[in-house]
C-alpha positions in Angstrom: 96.4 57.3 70.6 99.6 57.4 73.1 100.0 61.4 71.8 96.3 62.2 72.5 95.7 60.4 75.8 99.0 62.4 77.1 98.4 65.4 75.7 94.6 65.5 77.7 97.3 64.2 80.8 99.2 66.7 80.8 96.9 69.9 82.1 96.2 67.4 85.1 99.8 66.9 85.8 100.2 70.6 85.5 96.9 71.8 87.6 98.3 70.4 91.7 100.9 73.0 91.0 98.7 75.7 90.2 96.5 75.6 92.6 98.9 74.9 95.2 99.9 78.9 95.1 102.6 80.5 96.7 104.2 79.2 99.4 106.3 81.9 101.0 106.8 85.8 103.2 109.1 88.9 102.3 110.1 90.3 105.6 111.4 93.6 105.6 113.7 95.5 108.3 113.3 99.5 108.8 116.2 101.2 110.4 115.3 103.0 113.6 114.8 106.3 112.8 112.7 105.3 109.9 108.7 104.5 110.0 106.7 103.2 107.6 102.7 101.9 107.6 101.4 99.3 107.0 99.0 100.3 103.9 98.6 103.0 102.0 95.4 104.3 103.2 94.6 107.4 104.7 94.7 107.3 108.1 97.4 104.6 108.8 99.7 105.7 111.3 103.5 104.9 110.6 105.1 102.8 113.4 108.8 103.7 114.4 111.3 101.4 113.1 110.3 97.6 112.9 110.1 94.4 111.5 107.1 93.4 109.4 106.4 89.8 107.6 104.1 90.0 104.5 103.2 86.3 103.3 102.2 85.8 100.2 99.6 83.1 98.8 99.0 84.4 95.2 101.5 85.5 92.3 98.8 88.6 91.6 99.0 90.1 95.3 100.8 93.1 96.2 100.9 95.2 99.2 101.7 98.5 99.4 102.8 100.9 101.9 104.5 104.3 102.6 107.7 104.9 104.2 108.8 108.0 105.9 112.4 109.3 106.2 114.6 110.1 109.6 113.4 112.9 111.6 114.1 116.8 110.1 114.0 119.9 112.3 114.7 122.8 111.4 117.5 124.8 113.4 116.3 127.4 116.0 112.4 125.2 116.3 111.2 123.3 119.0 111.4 119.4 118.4 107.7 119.5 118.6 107.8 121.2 114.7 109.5 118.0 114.0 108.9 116.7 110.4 110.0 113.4 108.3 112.7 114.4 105.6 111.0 112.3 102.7 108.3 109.6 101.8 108.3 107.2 99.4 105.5 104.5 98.5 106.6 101.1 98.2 105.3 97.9 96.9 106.2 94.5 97.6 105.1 91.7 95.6 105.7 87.9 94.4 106.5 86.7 91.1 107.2 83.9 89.3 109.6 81.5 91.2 108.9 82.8 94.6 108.7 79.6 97.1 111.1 80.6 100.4 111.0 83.3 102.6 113.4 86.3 102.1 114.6 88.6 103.8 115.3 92.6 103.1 116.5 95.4 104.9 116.1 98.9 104.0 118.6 101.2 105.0 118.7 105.5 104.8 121.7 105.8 102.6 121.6 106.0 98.8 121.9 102.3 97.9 119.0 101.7 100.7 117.9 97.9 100.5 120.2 95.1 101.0 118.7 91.3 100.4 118.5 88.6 98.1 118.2 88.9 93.9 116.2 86.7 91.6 114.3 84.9 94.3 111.3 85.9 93.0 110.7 88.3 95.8 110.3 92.0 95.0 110.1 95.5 96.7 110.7 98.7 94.8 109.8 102.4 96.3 108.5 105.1 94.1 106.6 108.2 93.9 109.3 109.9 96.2 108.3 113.2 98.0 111.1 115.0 99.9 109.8 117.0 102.8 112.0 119.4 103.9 110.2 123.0 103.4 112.1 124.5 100.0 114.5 127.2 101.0 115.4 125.2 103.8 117.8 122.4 102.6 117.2 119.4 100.0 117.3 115.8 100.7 120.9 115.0 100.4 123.6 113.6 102.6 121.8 112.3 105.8 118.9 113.4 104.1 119.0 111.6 101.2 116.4 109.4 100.0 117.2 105.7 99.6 116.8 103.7 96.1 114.8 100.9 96.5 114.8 98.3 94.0 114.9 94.3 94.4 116.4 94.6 90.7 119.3 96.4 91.6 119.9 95.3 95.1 123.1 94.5 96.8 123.5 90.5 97.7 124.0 89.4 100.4 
C-alpha cells in the first residue's frame, strides 16, 4: 500500500519542477570589428560589435544567428569595396542543468570564445564561409576564422 501510494506521489513531486522551465540568459560579447544579427533570416542587418542577452525559458529553444568577420579590403580599392573576411552561423541553446546566467565572449583569433564550461549553456558556430575573393588571400592570420564551441571553450 506504502509502495503504491508513493509511487502515484512521485510524478507530482516531480511535475513543479518541470513546469517551472528554465530560469536563465546566455549573454554574448562581439569584439568591435565584428557584427553579427540577430536571426538568421534574410534581411537582418548585422549590428557592429555589441552585447546581446538571449534568455531562455524552455530546454527545446535555440536561437540562431550569423556572425560576420573584421572588415577585408582589398589593397589598391576604395574602402567603399569593403567586404567581411568570413561568416559563420551560430546557435546558442540551453540544456539540461542550465539555471544562471552566463556569460561568453567571442573573440577573432583561432580559439575565439572564452566563458564558462558545463553550465548548461551552449553556443557553437558552424557552416563557415570565408569571404575573401579566391586568388586574393585565404582566411588566415588576422583573417582567421574563430572556433566556436561551448565544449571546447577556455574557462574562465
Amino acid at each position: 500500500m506504502f509502495l503504491s501510494t508513493f509511487s502515484s506521489l512521485f510524478p507530482l513531486i516531480l511535475l513543479p519542477s518541470v513546469l517551472a522551465g528554465l530560469e536563465g540568459s546566455v549573454k554574448i560579447n562581439f569584439p568591435s570589428t565584428t557584427s553579427a544579427t540577430q536571426t538568421t533570416e534574410l534581411g537582418d542587418i548585422p549590428k557592429e560589435g555589441d552585447t546581446r542577452t538571449i534568455t531562455f525559458s524552455d530546454a527545446n529553444d535555440k536561437k540562431s544567428f550569423y556572425w560576420y568577420g573584421p572588415t577585408w579590403v582589398e589593397e589598391g580599392r576604395p574602402q567603399s569595396e569593403e567586404r567581411r573576411s568570413w561568416k559563420q552561423e551560430c546557435q546558442v541553446w540551453a540544456g539540461k542543468g542550465f539555471n544562471k546566467d552566463i556569460e561568453f565572449t567571442l573573440r577573432t583569433q583561432s580559439a575565439g570564445l572564452v566563458g564558462p564550461k558545463d553550465q548548461g549553456g551552449h553556443i557553437k558556430c558552424t557552416l563557415v564561409s570565408c569571404l575573401i575573393p579566391e586568388g586574393k588571400g585565404e582566411c588566415e592570420g588576422e583573417w582567421v576564422v574563430p572556433v566556436v564551441d561551448s565544449f571546447t571553450v577556455f574557462v574562465i
